[in-house]
Backbone bond lengths (Angstrom), bond angles and torsions (degrees), N, CA, C in turn:
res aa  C-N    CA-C-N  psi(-1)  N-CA   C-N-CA  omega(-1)  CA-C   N-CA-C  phi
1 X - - - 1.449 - - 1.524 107.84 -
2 X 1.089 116.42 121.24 1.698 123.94 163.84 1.391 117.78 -82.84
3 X 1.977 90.84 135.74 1.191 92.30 -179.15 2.078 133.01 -54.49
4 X 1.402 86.57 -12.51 1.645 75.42 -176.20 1.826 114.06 -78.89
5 X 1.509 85.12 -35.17 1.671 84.36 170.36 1.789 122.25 -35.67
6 X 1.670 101.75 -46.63 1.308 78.50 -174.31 1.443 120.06 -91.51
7 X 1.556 111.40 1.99 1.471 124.37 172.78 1.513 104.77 -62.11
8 X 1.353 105.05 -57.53 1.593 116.78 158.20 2.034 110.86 -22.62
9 X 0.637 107.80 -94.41 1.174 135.79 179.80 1.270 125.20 -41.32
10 X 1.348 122.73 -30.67 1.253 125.51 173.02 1.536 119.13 -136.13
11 X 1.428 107.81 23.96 1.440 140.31 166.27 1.734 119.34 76.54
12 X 1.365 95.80 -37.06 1.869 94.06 160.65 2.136 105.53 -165.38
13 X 1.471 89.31 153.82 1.909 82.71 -178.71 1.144 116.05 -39.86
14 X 1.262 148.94 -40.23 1.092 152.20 179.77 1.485 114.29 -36.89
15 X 1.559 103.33 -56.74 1.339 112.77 -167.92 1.479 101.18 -75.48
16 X 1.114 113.12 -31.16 1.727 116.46 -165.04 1.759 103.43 -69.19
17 X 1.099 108.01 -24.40 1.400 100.66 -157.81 1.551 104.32 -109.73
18 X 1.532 107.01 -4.63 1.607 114.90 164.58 1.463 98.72 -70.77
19 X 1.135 132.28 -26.60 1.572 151.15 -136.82 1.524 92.39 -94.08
20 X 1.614 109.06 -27.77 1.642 89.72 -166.51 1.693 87.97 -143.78
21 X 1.025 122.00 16.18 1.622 136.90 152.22 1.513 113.65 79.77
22 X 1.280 112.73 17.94 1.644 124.55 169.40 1.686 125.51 -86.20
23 X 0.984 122.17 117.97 1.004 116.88 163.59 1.750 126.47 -19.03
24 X 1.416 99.58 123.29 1.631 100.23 -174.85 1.832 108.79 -72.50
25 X 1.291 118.14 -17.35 1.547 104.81 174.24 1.420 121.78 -68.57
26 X 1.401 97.18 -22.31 1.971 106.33 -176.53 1.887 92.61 -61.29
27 X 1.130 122.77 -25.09 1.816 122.13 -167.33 1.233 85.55 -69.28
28 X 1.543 127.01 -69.20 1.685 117.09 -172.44 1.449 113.89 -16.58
29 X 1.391 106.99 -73.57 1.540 120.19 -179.26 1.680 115.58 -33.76
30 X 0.826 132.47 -32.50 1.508 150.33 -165.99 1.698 103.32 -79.72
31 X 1.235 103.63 135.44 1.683 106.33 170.78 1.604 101.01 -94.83
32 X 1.624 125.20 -140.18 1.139 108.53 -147.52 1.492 89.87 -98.14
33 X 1.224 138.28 -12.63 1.537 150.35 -172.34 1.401 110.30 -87.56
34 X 1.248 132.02 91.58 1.938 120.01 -178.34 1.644 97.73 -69.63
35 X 1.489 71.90 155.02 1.784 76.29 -171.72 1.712 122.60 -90.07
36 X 1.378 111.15 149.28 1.296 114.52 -135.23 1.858 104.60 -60.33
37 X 0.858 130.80 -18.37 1.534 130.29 -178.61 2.057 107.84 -83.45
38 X 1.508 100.40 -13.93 1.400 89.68 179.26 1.585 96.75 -106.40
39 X 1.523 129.13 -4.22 1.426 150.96 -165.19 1.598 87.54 -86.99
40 X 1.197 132.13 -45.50 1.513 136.00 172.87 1.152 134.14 -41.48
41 X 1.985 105.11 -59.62 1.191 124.81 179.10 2.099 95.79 -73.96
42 X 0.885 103.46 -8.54 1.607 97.06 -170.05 1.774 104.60 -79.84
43 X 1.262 117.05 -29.61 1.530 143.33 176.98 1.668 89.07 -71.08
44 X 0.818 134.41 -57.86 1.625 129.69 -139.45 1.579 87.79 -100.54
45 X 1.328 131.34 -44.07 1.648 127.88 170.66 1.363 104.90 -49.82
46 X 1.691 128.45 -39.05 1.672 127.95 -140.52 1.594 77.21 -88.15
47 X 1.362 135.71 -24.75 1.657 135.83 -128.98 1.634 111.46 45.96
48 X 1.038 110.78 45.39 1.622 121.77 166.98 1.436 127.85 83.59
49 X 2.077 94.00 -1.75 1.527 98.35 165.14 1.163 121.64 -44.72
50 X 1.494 129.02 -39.67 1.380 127.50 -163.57 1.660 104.12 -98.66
51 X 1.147 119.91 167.73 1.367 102.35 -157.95 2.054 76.94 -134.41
52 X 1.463 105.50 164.69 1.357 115.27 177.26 1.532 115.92 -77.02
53 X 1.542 116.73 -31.51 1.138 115.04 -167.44 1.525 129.28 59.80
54 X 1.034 129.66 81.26 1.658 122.03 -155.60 1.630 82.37 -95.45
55 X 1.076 124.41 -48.68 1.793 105.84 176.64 2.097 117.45 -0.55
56 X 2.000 85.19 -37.27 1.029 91.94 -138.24 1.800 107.54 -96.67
57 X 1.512 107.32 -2.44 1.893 138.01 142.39 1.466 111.25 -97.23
58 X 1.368 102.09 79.97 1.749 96.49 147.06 1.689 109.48 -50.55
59 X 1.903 84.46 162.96 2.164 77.29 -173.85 2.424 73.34 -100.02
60 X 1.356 62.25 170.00 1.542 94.64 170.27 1.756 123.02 -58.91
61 X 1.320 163.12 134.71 1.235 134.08 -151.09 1.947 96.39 -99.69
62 X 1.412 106.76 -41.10 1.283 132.03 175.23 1.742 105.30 -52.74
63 X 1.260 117.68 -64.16 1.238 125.83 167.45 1.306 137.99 -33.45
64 X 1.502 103.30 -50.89 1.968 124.63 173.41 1.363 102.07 -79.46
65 X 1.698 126.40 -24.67 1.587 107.46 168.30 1.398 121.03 -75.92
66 X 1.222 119.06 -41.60 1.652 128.11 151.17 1.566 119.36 -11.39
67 X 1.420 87.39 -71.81 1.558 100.38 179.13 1.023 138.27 -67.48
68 X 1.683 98.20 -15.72 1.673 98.72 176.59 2.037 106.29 -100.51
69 X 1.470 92.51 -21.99 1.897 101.66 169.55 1.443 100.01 -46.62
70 X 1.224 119.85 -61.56 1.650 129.46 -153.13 1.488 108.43 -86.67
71 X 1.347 130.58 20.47 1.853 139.62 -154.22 1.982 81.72 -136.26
């Protein structure tokens, strides 16, 4: 999920992040991609207008072999 989407969407960071009860300085920290566990609560604030976009988490290459060793 990109950050403008939800700037988009919930008219400026400020508002977005009252929206899901985090502190608006943690957004500074963030490049243009929020990260996927605060990308969640952003889905469940919109009621699912906003979508997660996984395009937007590649998986890990190291990670998905793990997971499929241990399955």
């Amino acid at each position: 999920m990109k950050k403008r989407e939800v700037i988009e969407y919930f008219g400026n960071m400020a508002r977005a992040m009252k929206a899901i009860g985090i502190s608006r300085s943690l957004a500074v920290k963030w490049g243009d991609v929020i990260p996927a566990q605060h990308a969640v609560s952003f889905v469940i604030a919109s009621n699912g207008e906003l979508r997660l976009g996984l395009e937007d988490y590649p998986l890990n290459k190291e990670q998905e072999q793990t997971t499929q060793q241990a399955a």
